[in-house]
C-alpha positions as CSV (number, residue, x, y, z in Angstrom):
1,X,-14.0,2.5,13.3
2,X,-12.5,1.2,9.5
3,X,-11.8,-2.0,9.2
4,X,-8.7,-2.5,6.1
5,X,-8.3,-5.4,4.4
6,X,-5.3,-6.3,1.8
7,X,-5.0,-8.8,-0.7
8,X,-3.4,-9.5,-4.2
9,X,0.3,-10.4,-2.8
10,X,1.5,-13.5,-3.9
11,X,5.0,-14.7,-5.9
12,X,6.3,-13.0,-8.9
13,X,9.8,-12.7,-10.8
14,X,11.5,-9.9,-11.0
15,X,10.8,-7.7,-13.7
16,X,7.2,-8.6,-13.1
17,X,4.2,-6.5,-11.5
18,X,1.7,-7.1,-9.1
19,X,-1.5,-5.1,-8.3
20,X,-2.3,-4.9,-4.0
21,X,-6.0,-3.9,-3.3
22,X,-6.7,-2.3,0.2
23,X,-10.4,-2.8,1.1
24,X,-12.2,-0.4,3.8
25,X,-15.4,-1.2,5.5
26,X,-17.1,0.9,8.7
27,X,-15.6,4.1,7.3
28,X,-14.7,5.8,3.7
29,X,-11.3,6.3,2.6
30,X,-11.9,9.9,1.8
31,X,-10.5,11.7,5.3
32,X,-7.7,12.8,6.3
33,X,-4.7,10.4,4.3
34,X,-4.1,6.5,4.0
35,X,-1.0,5.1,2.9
36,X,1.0,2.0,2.1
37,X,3.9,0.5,3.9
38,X,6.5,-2.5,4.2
39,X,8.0,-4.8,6.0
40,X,10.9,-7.2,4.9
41,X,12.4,-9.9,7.2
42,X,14.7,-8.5,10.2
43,X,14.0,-4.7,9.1
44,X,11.7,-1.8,10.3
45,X,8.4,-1.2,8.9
46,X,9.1,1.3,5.9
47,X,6.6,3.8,3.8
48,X,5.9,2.9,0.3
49,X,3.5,5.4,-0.6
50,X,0.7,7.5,0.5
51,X,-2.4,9.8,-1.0
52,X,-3.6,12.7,1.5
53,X,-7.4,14.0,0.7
54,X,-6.8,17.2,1.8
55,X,-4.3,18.4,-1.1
56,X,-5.1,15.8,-3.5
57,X,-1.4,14.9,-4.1
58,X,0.0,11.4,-3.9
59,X,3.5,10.7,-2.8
60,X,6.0,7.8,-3.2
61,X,9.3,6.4,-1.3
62,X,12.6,7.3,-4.0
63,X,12.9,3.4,-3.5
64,X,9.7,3.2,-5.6
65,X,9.1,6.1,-7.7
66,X,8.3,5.4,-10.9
67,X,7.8,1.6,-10.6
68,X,4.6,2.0,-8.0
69,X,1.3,3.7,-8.2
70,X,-1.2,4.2,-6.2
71,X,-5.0,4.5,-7.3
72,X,-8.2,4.6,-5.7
73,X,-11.7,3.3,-6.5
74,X,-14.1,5.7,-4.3
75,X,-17.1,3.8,-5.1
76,X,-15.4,0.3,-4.1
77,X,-13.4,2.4,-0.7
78,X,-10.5,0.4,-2.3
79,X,-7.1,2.0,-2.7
80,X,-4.4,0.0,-5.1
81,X,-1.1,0.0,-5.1
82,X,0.2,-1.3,-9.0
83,X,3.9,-2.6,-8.8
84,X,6.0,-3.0,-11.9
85,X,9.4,-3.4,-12.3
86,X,9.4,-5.2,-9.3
87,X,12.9,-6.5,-7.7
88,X,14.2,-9.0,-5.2
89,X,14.2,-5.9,-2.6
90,X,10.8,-5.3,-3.0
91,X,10.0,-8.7,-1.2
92,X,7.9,-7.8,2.0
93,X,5.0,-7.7,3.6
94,X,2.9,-4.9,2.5
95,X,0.4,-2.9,4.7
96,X,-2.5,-0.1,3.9
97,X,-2.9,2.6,6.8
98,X,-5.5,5.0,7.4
99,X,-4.6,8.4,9.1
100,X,-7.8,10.4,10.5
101,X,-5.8,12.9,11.6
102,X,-4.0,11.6,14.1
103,X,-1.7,9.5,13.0
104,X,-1.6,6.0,11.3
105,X,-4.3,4.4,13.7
106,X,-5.5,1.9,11.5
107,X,-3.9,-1.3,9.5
108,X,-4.7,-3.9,7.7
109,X,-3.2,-7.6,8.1
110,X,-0.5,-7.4,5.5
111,X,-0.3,-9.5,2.5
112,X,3.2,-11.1,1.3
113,X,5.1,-10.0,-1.3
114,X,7.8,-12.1,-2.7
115,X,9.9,-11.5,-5.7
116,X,12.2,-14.3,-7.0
117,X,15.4,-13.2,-9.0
């Protein structure tokens, strides 16, 4: 069992950045793949960006290559996702996901992102 916690959403301009933090407790990051995902008002849940142990490679959504980056801290299980060059589209809630191989079984709560134009 992993229990995911985000934080570090709040309300920025655009242009501005913002750094998310994705906390796990009851189980290490370092399996199988975690990932980070959005949701904006009246849309579907949408992937941001993801890092998968296994290869070692990291991979972003074209809607945010090049403005986000994920990083991880191993020795605080915390994952980040840094966002610059953020714009009014960008405005969701964002969610961290763990996959243990079978799929995205765990989530966090979410934390609100809102960017102002």
């Amino acid at each position: 069992q992993v229990q995911l916690v985000e934080s570090g959403g709040g309300v920025v301009q655009a242009g501005g950045s913002l750094r998310l933090s994705c906390a796990a407790s009851g189980r290490t990051f370092s399996s199988y793949a975690m990932g980070w995902f959005r949701q904006a008002p009246g849309k579907e849940r949408e992937f941001v960006g993801g890092h998968r142990w296994s290869t070692d490679n990291t991979y972003y959504a074209d809607s945010v290559k090049g403005r986000f980056t994920i990083a991880r801290d191993n020795a605080k299980n915390t994952v980040y996702l840094q966002m610059d060059s953020l714009k009014p589209e960008d405005t969701a809630v964002y969610y961290c996901a763990v996959d243990y191989g079978l799929g995205w079984g765990y989530w966090g709560q979410g934390t609100q992102v809102t960017v102002s134009s």
